[in-house]
Backbone as a printed PyTorch tensor [residue, N CA C, xyz], in Angstrom:
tensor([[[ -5.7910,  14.1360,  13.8570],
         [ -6.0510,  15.2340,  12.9590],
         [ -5.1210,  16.3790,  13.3350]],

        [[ -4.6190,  17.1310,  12.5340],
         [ -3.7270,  17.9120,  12.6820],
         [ -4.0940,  19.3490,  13.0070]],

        [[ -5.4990,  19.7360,  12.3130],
         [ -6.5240,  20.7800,  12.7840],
         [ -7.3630,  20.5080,  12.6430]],

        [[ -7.9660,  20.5480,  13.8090],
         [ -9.3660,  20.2960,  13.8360],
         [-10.4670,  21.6460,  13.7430]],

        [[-10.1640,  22.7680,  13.6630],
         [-10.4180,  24.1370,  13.6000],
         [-10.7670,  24.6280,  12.1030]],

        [[ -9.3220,  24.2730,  11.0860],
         [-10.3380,  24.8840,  10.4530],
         [ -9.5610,  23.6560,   8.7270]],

        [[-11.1800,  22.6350,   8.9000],
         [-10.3460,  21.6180,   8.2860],
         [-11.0400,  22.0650,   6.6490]],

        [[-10.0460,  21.9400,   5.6550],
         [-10.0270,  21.7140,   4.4310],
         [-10.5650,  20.3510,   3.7680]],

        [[-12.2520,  20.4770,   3.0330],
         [-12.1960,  19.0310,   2.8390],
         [-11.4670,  18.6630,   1.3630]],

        [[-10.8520,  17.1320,   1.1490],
         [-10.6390,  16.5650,  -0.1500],
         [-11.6310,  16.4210,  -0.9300]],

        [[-11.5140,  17.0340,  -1.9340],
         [-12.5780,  17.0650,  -3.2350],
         [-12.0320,  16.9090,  -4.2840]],

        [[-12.8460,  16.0140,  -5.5270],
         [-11.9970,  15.9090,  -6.6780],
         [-11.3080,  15.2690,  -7.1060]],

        [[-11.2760,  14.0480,  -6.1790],
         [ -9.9120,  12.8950,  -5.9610],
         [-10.3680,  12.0820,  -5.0670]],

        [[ -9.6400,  10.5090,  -5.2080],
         [ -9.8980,   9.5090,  -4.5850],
         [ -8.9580,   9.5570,  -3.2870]],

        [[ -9.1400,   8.5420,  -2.5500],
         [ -8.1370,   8.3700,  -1.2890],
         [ -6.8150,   8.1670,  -1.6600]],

        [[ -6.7820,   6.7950,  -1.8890],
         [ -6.0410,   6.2180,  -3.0700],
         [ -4.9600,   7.9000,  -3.6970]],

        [[ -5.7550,   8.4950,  -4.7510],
         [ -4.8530,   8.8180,  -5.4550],
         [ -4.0860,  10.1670,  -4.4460]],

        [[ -5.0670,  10.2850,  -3.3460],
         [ -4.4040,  11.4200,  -2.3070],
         [ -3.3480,  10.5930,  -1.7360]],

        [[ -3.2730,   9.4500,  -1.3980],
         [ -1.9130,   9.3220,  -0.6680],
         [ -0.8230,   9.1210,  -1.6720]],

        [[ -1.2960,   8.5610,  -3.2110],
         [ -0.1540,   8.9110,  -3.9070],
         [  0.7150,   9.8770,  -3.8880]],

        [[  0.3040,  10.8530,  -3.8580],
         [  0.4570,  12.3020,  -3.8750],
         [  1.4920,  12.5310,  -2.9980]],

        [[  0.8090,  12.0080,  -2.0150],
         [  1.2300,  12.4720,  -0.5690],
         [  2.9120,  11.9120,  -0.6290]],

        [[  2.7210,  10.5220,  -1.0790],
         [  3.7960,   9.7740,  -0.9360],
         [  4.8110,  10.1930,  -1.5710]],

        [[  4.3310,  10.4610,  -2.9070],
         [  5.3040,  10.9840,  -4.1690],
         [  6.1260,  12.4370,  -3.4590]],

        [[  5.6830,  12.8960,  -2.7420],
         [  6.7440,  14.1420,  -1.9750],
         [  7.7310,  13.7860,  -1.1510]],

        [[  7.6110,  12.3730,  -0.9630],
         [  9.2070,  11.7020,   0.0910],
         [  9.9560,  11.6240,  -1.0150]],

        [[ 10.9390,  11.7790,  -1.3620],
         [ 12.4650,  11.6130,  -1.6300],
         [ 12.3500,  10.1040,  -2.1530]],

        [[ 12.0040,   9.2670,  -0.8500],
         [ 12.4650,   7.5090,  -1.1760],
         [ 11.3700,   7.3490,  -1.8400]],

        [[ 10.3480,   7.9230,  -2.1090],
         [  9.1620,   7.3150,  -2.8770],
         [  9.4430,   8.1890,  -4.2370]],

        [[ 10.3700,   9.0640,  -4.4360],
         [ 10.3850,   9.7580,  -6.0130],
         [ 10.0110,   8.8770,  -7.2980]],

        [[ 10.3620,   7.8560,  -7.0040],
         [ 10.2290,   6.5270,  -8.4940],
         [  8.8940,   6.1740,  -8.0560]],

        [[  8.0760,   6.3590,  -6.5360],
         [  6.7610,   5.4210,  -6.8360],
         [  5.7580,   4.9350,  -7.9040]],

        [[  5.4470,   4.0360,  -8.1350],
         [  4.9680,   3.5400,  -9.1260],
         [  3.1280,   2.6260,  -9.2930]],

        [[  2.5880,   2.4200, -10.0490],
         [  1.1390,   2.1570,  -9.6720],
         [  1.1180,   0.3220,  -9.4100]],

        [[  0.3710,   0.2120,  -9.0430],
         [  0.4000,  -1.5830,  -8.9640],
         [ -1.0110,  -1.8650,  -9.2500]],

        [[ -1.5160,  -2.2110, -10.4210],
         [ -2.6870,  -2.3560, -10.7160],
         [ -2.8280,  -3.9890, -10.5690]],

        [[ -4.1210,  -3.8920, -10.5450],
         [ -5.0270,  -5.9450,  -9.6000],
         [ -5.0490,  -6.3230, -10.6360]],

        [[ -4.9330,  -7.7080, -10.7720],
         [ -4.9580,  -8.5170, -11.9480],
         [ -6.4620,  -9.4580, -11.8110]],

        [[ -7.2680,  -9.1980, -11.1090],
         [ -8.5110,  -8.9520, -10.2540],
         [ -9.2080,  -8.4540,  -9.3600]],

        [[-10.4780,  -8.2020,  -9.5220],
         [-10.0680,  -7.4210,  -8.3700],
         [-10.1070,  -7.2040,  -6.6700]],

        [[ -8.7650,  -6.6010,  -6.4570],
         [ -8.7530,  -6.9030,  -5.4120],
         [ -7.2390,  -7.6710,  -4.9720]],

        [[ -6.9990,  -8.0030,  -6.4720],
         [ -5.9780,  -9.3720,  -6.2840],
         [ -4.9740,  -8.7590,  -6.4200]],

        [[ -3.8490,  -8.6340,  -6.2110],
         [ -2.2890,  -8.3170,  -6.5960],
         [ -1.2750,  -9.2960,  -6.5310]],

        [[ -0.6670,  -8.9230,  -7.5560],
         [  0.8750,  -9.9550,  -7.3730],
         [  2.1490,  -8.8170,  -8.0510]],

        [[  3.3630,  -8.8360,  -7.5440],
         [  4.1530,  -7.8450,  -7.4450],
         [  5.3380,  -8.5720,  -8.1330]],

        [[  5.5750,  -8.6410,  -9.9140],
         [  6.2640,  -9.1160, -10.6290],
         [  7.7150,  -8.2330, -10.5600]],

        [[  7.8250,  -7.4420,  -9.6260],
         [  9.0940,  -6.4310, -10.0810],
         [  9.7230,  -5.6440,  -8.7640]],

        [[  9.8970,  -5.1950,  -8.3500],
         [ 10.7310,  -4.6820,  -6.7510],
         [ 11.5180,  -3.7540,  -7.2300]],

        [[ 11.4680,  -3.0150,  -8.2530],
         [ 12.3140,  -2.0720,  -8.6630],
         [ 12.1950,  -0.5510,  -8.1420]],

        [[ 11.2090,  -0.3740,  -7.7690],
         [ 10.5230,   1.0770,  -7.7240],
         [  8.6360,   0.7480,  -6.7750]],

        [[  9.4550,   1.3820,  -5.2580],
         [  8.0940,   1.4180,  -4.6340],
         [  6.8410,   1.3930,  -5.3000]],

        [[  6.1710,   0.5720,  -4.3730],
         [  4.4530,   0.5580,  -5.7230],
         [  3.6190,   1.1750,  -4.3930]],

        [[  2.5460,   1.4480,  -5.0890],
         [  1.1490,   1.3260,  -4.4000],
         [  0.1080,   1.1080,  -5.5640]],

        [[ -0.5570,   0.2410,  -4.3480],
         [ -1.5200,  -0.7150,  -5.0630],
         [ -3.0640,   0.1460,  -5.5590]],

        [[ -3.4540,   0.1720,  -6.6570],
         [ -4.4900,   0.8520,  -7.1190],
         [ -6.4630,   0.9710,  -6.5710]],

        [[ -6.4510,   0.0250,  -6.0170],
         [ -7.3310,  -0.3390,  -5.3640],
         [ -7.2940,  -1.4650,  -3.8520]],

        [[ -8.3140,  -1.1670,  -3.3600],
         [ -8.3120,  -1.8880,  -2.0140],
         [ -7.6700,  -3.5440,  -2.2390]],

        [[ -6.7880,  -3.6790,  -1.3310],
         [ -5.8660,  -4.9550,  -1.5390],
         [ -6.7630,  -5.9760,  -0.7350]],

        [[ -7.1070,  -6.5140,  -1.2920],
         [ -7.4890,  -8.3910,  -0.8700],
         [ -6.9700,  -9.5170,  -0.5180]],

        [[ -5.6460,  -9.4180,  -2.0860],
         [ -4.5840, -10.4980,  -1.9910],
         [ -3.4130,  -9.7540,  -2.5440]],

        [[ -1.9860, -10.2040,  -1.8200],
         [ -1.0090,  -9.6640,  -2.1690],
         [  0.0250, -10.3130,  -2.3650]],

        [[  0.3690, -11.0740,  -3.3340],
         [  1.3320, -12.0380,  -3.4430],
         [  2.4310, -11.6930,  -4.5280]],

        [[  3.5140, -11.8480,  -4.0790],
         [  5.0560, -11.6870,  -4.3050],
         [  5.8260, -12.8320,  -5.4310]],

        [[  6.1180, -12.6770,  -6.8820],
         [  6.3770, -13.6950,  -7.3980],
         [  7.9190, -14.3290,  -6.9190]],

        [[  7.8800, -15.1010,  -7.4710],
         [  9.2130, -16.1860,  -6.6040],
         [ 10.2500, -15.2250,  -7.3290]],

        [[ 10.7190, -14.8400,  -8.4730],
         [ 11.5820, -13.4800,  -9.0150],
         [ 11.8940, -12.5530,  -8.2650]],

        [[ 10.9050, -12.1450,  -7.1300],
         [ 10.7510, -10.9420,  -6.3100],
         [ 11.2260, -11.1510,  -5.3460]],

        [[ 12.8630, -10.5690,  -5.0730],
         [ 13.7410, -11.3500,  -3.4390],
         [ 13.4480, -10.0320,  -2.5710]],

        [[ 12.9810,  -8.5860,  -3.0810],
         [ 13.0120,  -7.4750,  -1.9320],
         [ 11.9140,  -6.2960,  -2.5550]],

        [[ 10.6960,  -5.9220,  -2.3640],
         [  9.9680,  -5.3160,  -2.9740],
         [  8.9720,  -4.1130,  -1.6440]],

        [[  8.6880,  -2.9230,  -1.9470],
         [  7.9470,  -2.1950,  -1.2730],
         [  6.7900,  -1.9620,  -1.7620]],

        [[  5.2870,  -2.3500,  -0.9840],
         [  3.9370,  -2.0880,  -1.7310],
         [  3.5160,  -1.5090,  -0.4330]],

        [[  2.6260,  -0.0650,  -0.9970],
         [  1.9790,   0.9680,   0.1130],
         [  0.3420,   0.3280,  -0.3280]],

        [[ -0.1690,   0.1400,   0.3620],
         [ -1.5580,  -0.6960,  -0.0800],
         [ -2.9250,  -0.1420,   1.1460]],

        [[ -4.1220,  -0.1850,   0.7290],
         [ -5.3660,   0.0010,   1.7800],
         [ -5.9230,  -1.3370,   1.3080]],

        [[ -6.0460,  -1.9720,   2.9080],
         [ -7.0090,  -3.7860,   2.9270],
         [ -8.0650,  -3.2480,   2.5840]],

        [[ -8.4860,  -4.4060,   1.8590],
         [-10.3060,  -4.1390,   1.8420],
         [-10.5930,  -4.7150,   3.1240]],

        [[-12.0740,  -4.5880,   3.1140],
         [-12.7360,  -5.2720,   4.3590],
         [-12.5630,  -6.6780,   4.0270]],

        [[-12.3270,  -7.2940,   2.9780],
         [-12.0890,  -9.0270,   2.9380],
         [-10.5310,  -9.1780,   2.9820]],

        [[ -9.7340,  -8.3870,   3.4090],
         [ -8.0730,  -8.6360,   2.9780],
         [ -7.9690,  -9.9310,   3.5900]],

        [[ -6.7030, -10.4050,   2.8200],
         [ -6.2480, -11.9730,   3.2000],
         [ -4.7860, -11.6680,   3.7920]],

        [[ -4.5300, -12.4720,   4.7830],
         [ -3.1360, -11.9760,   4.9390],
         [ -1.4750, -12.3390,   4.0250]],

        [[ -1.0850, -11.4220,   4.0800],
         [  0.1290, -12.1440,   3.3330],
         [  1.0230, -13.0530,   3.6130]],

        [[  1.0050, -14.0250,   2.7840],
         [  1.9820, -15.0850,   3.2910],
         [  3.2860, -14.6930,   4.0930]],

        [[  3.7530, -15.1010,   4.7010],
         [  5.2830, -15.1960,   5.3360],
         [  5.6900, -13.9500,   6.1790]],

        [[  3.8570, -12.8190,   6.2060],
         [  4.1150, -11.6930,   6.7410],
         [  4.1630, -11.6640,   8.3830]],

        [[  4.3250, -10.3330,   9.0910],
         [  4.7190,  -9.5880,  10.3530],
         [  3.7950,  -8.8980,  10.3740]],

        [[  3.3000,  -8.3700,  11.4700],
         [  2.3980,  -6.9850,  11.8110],
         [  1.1250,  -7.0840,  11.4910]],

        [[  0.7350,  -6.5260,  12.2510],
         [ -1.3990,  -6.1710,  12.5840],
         [ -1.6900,  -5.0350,  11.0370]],

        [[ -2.4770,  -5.5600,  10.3520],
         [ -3.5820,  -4.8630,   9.7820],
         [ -4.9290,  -5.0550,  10.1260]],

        [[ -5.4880,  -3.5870,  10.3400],
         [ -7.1670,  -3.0360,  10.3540],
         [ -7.3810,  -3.0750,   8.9070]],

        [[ -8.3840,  -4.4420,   8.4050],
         [ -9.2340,  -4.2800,   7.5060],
         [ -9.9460,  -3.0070,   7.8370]],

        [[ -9.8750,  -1.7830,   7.2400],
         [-10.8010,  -0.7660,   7.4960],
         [-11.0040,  -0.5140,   6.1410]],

        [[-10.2830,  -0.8220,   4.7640],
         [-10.9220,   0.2330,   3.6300],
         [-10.3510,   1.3150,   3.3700]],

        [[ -9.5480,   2.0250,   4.7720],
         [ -9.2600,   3.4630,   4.1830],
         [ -7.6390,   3.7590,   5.1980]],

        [[ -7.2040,   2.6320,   5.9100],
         [ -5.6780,   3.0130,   6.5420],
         [ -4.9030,   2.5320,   5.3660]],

        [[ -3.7090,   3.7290,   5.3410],
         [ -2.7590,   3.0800,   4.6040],
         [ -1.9390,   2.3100,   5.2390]],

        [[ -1.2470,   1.2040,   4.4900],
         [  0.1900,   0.2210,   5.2780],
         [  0.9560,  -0.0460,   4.0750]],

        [[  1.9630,  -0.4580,   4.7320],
         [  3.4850,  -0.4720,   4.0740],
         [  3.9390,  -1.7580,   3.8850]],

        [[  4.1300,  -2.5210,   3.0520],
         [  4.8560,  -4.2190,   2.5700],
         [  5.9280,  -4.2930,   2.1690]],

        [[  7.1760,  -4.6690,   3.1090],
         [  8.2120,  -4.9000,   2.7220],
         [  8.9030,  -6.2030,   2.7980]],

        [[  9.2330,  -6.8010,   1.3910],
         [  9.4510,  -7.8140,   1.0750],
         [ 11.1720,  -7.9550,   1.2320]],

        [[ 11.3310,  -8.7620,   2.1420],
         [ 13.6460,  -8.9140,   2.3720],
         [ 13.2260,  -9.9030,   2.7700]],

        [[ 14.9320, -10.9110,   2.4160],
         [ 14.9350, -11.9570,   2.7200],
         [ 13.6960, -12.6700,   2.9340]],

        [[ 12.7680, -13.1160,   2.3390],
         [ 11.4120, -13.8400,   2.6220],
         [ 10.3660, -13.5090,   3.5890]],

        [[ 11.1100, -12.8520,   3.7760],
         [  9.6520, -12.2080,   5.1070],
         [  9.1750, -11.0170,   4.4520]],

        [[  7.8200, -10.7980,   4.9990],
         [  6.9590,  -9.2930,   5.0580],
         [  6.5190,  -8.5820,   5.7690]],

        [[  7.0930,  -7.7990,   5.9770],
         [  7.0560,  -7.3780,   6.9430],
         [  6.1580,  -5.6830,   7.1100]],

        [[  4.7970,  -5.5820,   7.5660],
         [  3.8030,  -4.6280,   7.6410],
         [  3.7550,  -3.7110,   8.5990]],

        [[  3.4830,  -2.4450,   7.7920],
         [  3.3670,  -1.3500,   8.9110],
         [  2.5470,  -0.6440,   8.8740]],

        [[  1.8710,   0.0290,   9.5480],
         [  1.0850,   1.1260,   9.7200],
         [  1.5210,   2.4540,   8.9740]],

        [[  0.9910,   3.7180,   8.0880],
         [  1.4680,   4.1970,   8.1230],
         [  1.1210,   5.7370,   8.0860]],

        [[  1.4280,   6.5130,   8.6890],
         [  0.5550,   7.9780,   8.9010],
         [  0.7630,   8.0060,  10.4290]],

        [[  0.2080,   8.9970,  10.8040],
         [ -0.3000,   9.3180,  12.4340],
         [ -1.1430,   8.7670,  12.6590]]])
């Protein structure tokens, strides 16, 4: 936490749409874009054109064979599945954000925040 003294709570807004926000103020995320579940829970990422984040808690996250290099900012649900062909530790928690980057066939996951 950055202050713990004298904290401002979020009201008015989802988690979700706060880290949009948040994100949309980097430079490399200027094009970010929404990635809505095609169930829910479910995702598949038809396009790599323009950073996504995923609209709801990610479950499943799968990459169509079209898709050679793609970025998805996503929160696991508590049932997340892992992604095929991926790298790196995710906390099913519900509420950390992480980072999916799709090159050369791998995926490679990150943590992301403090």
């Amino acid at each position: 936490m950055i202050n713990a003294d004298r904290i401002v709570p979020v009201m008015a807004t989802d988690l979700i749409t706060l880290y949009g926000v948040i994100l949309k103020m980097d430079s490399d995320n200027s094009s970010l874009a929404k990635l809505n579940a095609n169930g829910i829970g479910n995702f598949t990422v038809t396009s790599g054109s323009a950073p996504l984040l995923a609209t709801e808690p990610v479950k499943t996250l799968t990459f169509a064979d079209s898709v050679s290099a793609a970025t998805v900012y996503f929160v696991p649900d508590y049932d997340y599945e892992k992604i095929a062909s991926s790298t790196g530790d995710v906390d099913a928690d519900g509420n950390t954000l992480y980072k999916a980057v799709l090159s050369s066939g791998t995926v490679t996951i990150t943590k992301v925040g403090l």
